[in-house]
C-alpha positions as CSV (number, residue, x, y, z in Angstrom):
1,X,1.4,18.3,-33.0
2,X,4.0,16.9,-30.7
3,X,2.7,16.6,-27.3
4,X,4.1,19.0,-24.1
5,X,6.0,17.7,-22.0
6,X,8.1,19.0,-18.3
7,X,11.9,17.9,-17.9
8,X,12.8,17.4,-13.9
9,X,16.1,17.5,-12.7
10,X,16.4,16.5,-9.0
11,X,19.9,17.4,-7.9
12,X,20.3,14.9,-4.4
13,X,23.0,14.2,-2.4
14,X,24.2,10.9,-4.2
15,X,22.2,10.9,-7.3
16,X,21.5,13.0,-10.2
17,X,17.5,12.1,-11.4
18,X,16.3,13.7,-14.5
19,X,12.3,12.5,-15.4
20,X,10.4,13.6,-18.2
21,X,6.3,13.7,-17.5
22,X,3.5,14.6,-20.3
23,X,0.7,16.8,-19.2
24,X,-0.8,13.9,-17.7
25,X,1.5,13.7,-14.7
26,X,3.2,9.9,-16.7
27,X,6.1,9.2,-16.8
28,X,7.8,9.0,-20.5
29,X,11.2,9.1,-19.0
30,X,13.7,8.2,-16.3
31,X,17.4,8.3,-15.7
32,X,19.0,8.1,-12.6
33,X,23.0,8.1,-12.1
34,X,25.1,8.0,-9.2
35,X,27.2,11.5,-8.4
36,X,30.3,11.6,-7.0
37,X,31.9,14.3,-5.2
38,X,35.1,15.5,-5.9
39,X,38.1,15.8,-3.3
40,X,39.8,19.3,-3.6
41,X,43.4,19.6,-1.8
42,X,42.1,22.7,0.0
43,X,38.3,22.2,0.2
44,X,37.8,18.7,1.1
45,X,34.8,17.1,-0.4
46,X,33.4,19.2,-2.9
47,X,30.1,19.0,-5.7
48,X,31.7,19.1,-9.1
49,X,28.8,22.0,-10.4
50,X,30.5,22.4,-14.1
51,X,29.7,18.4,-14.2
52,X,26.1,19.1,-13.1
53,X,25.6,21.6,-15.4
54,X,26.9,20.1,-18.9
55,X,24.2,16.6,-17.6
56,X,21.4,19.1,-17.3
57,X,22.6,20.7,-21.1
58,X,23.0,17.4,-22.4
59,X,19.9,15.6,-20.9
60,X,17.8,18.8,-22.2
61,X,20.0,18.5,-25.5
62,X,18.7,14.8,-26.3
63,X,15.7,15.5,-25.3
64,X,14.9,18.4,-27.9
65,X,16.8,16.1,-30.6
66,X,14.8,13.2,-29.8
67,X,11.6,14.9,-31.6
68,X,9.4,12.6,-29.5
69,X,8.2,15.5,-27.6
70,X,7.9,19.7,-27.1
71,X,10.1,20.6,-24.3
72,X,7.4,23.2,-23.1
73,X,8.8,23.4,-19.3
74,X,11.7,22.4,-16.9
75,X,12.3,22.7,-13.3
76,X,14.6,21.7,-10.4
77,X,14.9,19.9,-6.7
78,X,17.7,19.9,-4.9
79,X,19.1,19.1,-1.2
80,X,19.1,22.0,1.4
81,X,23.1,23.2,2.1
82,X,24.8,23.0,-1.0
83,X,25.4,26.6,-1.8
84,X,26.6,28.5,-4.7
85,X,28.4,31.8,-3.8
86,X,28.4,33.9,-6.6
87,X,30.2,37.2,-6.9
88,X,29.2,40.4,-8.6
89,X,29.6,38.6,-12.1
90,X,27.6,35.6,-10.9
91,X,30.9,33.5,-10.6
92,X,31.2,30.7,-8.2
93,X,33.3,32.3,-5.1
94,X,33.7,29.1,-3.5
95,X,33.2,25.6,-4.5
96,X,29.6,24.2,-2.7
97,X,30.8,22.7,-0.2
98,X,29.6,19.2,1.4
99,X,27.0,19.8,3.8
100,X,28.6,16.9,6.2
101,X,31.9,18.4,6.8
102,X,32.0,19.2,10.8
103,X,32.7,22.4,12.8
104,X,35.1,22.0,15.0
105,X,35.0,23.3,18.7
106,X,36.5,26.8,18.4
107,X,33.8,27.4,15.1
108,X,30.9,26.0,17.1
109,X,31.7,28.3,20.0
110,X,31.9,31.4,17.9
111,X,28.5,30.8,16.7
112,X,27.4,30.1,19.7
113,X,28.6,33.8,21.1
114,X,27.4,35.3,17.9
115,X,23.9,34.0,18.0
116,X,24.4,35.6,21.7
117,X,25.8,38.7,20.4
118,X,22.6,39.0,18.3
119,X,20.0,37.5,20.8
120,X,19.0,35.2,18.3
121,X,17.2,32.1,19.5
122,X,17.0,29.0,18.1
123,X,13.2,28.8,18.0
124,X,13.5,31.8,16.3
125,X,15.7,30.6,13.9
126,X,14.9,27.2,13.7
127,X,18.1,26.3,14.6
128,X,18.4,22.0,15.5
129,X,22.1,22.7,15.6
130,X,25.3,23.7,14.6
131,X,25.8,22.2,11.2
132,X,27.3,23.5,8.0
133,X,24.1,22.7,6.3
134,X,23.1,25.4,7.7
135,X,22.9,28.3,5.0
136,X,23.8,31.3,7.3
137,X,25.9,28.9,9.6
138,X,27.8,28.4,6.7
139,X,28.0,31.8,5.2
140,X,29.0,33.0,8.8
141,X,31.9,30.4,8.7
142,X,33.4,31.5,5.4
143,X,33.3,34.9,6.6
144,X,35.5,33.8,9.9
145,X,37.8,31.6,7.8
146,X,38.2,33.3,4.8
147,X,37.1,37.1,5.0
148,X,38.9,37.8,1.7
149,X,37.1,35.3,-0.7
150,X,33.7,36.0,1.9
151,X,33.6,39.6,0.6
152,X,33.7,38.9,-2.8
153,X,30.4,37.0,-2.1
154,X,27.5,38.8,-3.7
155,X,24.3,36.2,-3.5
156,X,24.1,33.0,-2.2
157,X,21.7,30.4,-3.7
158,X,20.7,26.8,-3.8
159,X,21.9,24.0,-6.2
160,X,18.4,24.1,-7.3
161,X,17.8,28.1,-7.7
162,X,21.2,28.0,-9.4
163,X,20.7,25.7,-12.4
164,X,17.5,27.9,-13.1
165,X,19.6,31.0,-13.4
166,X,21.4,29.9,-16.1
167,X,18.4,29.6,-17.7
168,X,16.6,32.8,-16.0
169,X,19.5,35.2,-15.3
170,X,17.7,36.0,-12.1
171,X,18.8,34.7,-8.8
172,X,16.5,34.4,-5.5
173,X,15.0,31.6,-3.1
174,X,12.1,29.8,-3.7
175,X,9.7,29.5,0.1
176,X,10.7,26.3,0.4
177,X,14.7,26.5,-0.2
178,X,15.1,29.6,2.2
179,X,12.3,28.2,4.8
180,X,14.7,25.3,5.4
181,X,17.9,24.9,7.3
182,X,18.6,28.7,6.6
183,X,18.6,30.1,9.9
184,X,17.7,33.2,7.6
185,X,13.9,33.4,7.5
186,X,11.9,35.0,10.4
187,X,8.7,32.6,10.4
188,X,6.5,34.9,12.7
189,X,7.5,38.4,10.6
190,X,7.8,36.1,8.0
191,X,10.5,37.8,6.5
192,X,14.8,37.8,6.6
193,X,15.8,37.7,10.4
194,X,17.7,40.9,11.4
195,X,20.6,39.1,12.1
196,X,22.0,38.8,8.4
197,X,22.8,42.6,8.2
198,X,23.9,42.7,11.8
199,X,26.7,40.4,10.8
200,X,27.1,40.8,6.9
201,X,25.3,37.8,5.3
202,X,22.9,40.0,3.2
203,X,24.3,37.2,0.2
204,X,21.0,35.5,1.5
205,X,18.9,38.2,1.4
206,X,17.4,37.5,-2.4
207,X,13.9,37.9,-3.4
208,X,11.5,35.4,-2.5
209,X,9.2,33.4,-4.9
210,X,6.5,30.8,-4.5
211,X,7.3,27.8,-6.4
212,X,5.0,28.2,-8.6
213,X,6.4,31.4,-10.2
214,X,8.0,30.3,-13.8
215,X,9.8,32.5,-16.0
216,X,9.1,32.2,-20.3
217,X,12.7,31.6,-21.8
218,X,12.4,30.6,-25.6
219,X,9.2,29.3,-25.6
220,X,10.0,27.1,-22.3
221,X,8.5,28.2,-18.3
222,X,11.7,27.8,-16.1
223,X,10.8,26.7,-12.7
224,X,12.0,28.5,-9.3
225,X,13.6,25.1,-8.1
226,X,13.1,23.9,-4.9
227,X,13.7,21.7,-2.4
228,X,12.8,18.7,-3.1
229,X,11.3,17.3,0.2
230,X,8.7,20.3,-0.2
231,X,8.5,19.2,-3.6
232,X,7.6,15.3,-2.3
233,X,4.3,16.3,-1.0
234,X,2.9,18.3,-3.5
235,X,1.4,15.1,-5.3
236,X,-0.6,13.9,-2.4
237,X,-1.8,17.0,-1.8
238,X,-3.1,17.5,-5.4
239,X,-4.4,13.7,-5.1
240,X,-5.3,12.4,-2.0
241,X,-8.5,13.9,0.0
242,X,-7.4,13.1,3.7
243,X,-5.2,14.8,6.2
244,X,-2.2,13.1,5.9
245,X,2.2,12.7,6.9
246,X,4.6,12.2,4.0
247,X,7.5,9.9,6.0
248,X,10.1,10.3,3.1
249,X,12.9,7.6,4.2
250,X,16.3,8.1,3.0
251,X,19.9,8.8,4.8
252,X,17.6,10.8,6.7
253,X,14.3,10.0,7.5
254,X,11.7,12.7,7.2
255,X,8.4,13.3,8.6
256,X,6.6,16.0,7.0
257,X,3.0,17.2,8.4
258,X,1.8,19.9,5.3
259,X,-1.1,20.7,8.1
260,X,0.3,21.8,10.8
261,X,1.0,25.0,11.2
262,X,2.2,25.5,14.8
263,X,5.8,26.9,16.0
264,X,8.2,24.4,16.4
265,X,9.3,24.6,20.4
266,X,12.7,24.1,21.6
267,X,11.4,21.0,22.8
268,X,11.0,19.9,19.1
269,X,14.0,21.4,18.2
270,X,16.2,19.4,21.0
271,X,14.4,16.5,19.0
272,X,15.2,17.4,15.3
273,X,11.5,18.6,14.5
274,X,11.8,22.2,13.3
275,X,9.4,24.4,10.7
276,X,10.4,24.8,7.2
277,X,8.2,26.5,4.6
278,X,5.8,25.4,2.0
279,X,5.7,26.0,-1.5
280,X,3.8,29.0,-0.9
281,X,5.3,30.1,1.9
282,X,3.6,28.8,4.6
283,X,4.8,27.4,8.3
284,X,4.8,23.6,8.3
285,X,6.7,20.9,11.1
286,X,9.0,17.9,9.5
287,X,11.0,15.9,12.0
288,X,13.8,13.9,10.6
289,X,15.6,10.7,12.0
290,X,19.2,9.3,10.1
291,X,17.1,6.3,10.1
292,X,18.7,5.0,6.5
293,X,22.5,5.8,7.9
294,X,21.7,3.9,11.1
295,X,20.2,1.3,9.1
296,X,23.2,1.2,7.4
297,X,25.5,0.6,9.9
298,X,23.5,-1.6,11.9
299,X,23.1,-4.2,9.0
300,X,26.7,-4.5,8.4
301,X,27.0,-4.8,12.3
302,X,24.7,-7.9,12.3
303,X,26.1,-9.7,8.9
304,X,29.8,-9.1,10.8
305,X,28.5,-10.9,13.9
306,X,27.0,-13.8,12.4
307,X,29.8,-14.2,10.0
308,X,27.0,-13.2,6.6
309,X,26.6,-10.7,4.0
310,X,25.0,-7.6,4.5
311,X,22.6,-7.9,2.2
312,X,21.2,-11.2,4.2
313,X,19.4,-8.6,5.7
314,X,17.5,-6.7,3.0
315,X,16.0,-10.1,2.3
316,X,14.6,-11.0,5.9
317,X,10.9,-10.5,6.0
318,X,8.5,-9.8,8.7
319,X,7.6,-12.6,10.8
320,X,4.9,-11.8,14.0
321,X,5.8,-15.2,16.0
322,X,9.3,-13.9,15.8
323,X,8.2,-10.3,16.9
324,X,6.0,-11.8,19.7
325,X,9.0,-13.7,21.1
326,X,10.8,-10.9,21.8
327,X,8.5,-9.1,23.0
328,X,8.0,-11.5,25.6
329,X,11.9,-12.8,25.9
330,X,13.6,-8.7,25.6
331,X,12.8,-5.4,27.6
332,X,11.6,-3.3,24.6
333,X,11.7,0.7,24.0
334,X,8.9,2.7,23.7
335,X,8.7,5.7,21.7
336,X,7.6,7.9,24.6
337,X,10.4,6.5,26.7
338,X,13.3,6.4,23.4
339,X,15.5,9.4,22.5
340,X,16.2,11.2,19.5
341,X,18.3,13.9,19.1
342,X,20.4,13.2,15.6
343,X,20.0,9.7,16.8
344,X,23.8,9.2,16.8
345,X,23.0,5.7,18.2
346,X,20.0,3.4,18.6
347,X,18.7,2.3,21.4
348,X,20.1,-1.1,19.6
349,X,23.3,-0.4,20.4
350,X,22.4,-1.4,24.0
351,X,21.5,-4.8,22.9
352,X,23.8,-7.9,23.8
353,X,24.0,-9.6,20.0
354,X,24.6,-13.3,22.1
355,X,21.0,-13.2,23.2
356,X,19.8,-13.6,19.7
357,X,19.6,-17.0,18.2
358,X,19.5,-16.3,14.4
359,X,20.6,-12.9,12.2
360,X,16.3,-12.6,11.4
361,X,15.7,-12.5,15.8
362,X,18.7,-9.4,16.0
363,X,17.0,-7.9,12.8
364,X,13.6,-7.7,13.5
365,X,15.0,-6.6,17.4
366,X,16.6,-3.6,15.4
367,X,13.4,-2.6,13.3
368,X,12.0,-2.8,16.7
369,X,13.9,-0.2,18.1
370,X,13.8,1.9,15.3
371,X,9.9,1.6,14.8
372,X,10.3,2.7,18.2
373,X,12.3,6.2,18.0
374,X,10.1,6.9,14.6
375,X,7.0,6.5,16.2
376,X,8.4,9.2,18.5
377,X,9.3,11.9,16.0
378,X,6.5,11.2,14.0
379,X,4.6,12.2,16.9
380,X,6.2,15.4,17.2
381,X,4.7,16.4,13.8
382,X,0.8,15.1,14.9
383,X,0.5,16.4,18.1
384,X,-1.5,19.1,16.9
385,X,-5.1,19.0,15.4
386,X,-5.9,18.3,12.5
387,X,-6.0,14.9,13.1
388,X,-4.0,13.2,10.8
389,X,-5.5,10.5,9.1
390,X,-2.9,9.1,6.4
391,X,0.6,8.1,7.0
392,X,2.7,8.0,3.6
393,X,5.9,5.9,3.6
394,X,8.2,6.3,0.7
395,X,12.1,5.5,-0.1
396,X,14.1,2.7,1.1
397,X,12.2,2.2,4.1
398,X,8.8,1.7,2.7
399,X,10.3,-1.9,0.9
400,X,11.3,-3.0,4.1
401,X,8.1,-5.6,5.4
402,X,8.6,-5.5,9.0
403,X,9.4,-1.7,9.3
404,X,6.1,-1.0,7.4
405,X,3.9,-3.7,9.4
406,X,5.6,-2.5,12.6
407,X,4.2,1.3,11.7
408,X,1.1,0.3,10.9
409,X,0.9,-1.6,14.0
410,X,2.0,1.6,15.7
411,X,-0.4,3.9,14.4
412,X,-3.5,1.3,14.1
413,X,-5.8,4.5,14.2
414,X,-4.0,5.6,11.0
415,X,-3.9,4.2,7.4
416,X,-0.4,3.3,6.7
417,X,0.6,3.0,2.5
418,X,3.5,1.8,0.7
419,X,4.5,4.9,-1.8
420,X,5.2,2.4,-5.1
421,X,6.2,5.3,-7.1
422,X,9.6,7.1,-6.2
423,X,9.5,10.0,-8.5
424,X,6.9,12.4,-6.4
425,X,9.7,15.6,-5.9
426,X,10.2,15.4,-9.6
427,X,6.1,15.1,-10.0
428,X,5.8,17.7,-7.5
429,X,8.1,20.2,-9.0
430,X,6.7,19.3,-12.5
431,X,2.9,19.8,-11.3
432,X,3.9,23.1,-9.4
433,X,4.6,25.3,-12.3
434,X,1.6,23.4,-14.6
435,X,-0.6,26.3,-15.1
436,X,2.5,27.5,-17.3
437,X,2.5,24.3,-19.5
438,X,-0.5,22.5,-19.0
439,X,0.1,20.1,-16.7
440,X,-3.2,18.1,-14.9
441,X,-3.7,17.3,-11.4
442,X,-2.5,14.1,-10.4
443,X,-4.8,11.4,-8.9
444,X,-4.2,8.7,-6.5
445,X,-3.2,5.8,-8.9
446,X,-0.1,7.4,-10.0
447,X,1.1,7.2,-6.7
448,X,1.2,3.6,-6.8
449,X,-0.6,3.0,-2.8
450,X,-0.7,-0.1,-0.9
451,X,-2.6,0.2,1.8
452,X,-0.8,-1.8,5.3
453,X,-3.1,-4.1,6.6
């Protein structure tokens, strides 16, 4: 008898990941490939779905052929903000758009007097800002720009929820996809915020499923999909005993606190920390940083000054007689005294690049300052009881030696691990629906931990 196993496809927003796991939560198979998305004359940047769809088909296709295995479940994780608009034939009305294109003035204004018009506030909403990301932002924005195609729109779902209706033929939101940059979900009433009829954007208002719902289609439970930062914690929950943070580091850096419970303030808000929903539907706080992006830029700043390669950087590792220099030698930032915002700019950006000697003093200077504003938003998630007593790093972020000793540093009265494995939203969405195939609870091993010391 061939043994069960879960397909994952996590759907991000520059790589396709598809993982295959056995009942024991291991991992028998990994792919990962770069996406591209696709300039359209009239749309700009735009996700090339057909493309997504025929790698799902063929990944599941060579999976079944292989005859290593019995496909006995699959499910999917995507990004918040890509949207498929469907009309009454579940056609695509509009391409998904990407999530970073920009409002400009006259669009942001209009929201702004429509969110007035409606007396919706952004607590209410969960609102950080103005961003097409934003599922009833960006609904609202099609329906302003072009009202023909907008009435033609019947349902509007994520990447994720969307690939399982071509399995399912059912379309709805899963907690976690329409708890999360929807500006659609009324976390007190706990149900869809009055606003959408007021203004037409009842394309959002599907039924709502906890991720662990699966659907039987030939033999094979079809996840809900979700979204896969949800999907990242589900692991250590299942696994680890202690109250902990997951601090998922990416593009965006996010801080997710799976204990706390409490309404997000506009204080938080002004700060990107916000409430997005569980798997089951529950409130929960993440603050996020664009910690990776700045990173990003700030390496290629350096390498340009002192005439290296970019890279130089990645390879520079943490070295406390250099952090204790400048800690005597440089005013430094403190989280409670640091901004964040959408942290546009670092408080780096300040810094006078002729006042360090070498790349690996302006370096650990920058880690510095960023330690600094993460420290801050982290904070934003913990300020709460239960005391936290775990801090999780995984991503980019967690490889980087001074960033992780700097943390632990930070938050001395915490344990701060290393993540070694980078498959936990597949895990998690695999684990989610494994009363339907089998699956086992994870333990801590599997995550691969190193503990900071």
């Amino acid at each position: 008898m061939m043994q069960k196993v879960c397909l994952v496809f996590d759907v991000l927003r520059h790589v396709l990941n598809v993982t295959v796991f056995d009942q024991n939560l291991s991992v028998l198979f990994h792919s990962s490939t770069a996406k591209q998305l696709i300039t359209s004359k009239n749309e700009g940047r735009i996700e090339d779905l057909n493309s997504i769809k025929a790698w799902v088909d063929s990944n599941i296709e060579i999976h079944k052929k292989s005859g290593k295995y019995e496909i006995a479940a699959i499910n999917f994780t995507s990004y918040v903000g890509g949207i498929a608009h469907l009309d009454a034939d579940n056609n695509l009305v509009l391409p998904v758009w990407d999530i970073d294109r920009r409002f400009d003035y006259s669009t942001k204004k209009s929201i702004e007097h429509t969110l007035e018009k409606n007396k919706l506030k952004r607590d209410d909403a969960q609102i950080t800002e103005n961003s097409f990301e934003t599922a009833a932002l960006q609904l609202l924005y099609f329906k302003n720009t072009q009202p023909k195609l907008f009435k033609k729109i019947l349902k509007s779902v994520s990447i994720a929820q969307y690939l399982q209706s071509q399995f399912s033929n059912e379309y709805f939101h899963d907690y976690s996809v329409v708890g999360s940059h929807s500006a659609a979900w009324d976390f007190t009433k706990k149900n869809y915020l009055d606003w959408l009829d007021s203004e037409s954007l009842n394309a959002l208002k599907l039924p709502v499923k906890p991720s662990s719902e699966s659907v039987n289609v030939d033999n094979v439970s079809i996840g809900t999909g979700m979204y896969y930062k949800v999907a990242e914690t589900l692991p250590f929950l299942a696994a680890v005993k202690e109250r902990f943070v997951l601090l998922s580091t990416g593009s965006w850096t996010s801080c997710i606190n799976p204990f706390n419970h409490s309404k997000a303030t506009k204080n938080d808000l002004d700060n990107n920390c916000f409430n997005i929903l569980n798997q089951d539907g529950r409130r929960i706080k993440m603050a996020r940083l664009f910690s990776g992006n700045e990173h990003r830029r700030q390496i290629v700043h350096l390498a340009t000054h002192f005439h290296l390669e970019s890279e130089h950087c990645l390879n520079i590792a943490f070295d406390a007689n250099v952090v204790r220099r400048l800690r005597k030698n440089i005013n430094q930032v403190t989280p409670d005294k640091t901004e964040l915002g959408n942290m546009l700019d670092s408080p780096f950006m300040e810094r006078n690049l002729n006042n360090f000697e070498s790349i690996e003093e302006a370096y650990h200077q920058f880690i510095m300052d960023l330690v600094a504003q993460q420290v801050a938003s982290i904070k934003l998630t913990i300020e709460h009881r239960p005391i936290v007593e775990k801090i999780f790093v995984e991503g980019g972020l967690a490889k980087n030696s001074i960033f992780m000793e700097l943390l632990s540093e930070a938050f001395h009265d915490k344990k701060v691990y290393k993540v070694g494995f980078e498959d936990t939203a597949a895990m998690g969405a695999a684990m989610v629906i494994g009363e339907s195939w089998g699956a086992k609870k994870p333990n801590e091993s599997l995550l691969e931990l190193e503990l900071i010391e």
